[in-house]
C-alpha positions in Angstrom: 56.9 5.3 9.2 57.7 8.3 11.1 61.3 8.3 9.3 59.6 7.3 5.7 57.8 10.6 6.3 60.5 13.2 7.4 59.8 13.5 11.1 63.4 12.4 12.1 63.0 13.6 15.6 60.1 12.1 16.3 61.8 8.7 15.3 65.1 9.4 17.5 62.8 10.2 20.3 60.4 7.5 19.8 62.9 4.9 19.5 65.2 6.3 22.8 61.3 6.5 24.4 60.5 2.9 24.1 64.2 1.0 24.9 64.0 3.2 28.0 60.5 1.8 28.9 61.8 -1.7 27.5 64.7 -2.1 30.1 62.8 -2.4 33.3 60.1 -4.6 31.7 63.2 -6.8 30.7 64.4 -7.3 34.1 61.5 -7.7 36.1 60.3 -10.6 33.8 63.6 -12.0 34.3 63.0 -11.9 38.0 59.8 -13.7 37.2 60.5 -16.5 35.5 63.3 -17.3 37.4 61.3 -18.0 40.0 60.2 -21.0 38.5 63.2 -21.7 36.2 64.7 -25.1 36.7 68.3 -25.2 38.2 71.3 -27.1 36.7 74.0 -27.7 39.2 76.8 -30.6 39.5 76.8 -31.9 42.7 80.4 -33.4 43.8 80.6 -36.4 46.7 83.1 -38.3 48.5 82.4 -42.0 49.5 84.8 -44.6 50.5 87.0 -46.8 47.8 84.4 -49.8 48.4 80.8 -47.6 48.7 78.4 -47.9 46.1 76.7 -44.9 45.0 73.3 -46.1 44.4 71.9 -45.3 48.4 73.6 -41.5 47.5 71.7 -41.9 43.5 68.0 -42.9 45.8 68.2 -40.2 48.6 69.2 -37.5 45.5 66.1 -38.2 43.9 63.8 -38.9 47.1 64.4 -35.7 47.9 63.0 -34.2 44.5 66.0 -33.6 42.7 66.2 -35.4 39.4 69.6 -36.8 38.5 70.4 -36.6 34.6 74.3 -37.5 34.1 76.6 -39.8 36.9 80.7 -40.1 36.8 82.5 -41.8 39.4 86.1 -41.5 39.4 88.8 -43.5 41.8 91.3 -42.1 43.9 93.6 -44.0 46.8 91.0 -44.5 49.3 88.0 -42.8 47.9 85.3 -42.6 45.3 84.8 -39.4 43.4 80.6 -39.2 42.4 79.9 -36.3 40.1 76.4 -35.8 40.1 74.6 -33.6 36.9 71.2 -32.8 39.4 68.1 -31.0 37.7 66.6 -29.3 41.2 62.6 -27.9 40.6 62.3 -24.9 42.6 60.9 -25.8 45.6 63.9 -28.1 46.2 66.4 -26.1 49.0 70.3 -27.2 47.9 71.4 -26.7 51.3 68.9 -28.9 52.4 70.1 -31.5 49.9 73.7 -31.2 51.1 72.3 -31.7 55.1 70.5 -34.7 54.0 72.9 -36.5 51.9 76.0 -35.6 54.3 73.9 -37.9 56.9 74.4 -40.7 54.8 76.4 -43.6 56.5 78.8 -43.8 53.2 79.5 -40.0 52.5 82.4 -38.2 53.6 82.2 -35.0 51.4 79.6 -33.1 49.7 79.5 -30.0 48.0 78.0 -28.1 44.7 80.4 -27.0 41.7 78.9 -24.7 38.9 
């Protein structure tokens, strides 16, 4: 409106006035939400040629993680599980990788982006 009416410089200013007071408003509701944004995250594990994954599928999801995709791939002497995990927020990944490197089966664990 201010343009429609001549006032040029108050348009410039007004517009530089509010994306400057935008930007910080921008990142701290991204801090925010991510707080309580779901995580994504492929979780990679080694198990023996013979070792079924289903023990390693039940302690994923026992410990609040939600498992939506599995592929298992075969090497010499070992079982490759990929694991697509949805973890809620108040699920700790390094507490996942403690817990499921106690299982009798696994010999590897780690995350992959």
């Amino acid at each position: 409106m201010a343009v429609g009416a001549g006032y040029y410089g108050g348009a410039l200013i007004t517009t530089a006035v509010v994306l400057i007071s935008l930007w910080p408003l921008r990142v701290a509701a991204k801090r925010a939400t991510s707080r309580f944004r779901v995580q994504m995250s492929t979780l990679v594990v080694q198990l023996p040629a013979g070792a079924s994954p289903g023990p390693l599928i039940d302690s994923v999801e026992g410990l609040g993680a939600r498992v939506k995709s599995v592929e298992i791939g075969h090497e010499a002497d070992r079982r490759t599980v990929l694991l697509d995990v949805t973890m809620p927020p108040r699920v700790d990944p390094p507490r996942v990788i403690a817990d499921l490197g106690d299982l009798d089966d696994v010999l590897e664990v780690r995350w992959t982006d």
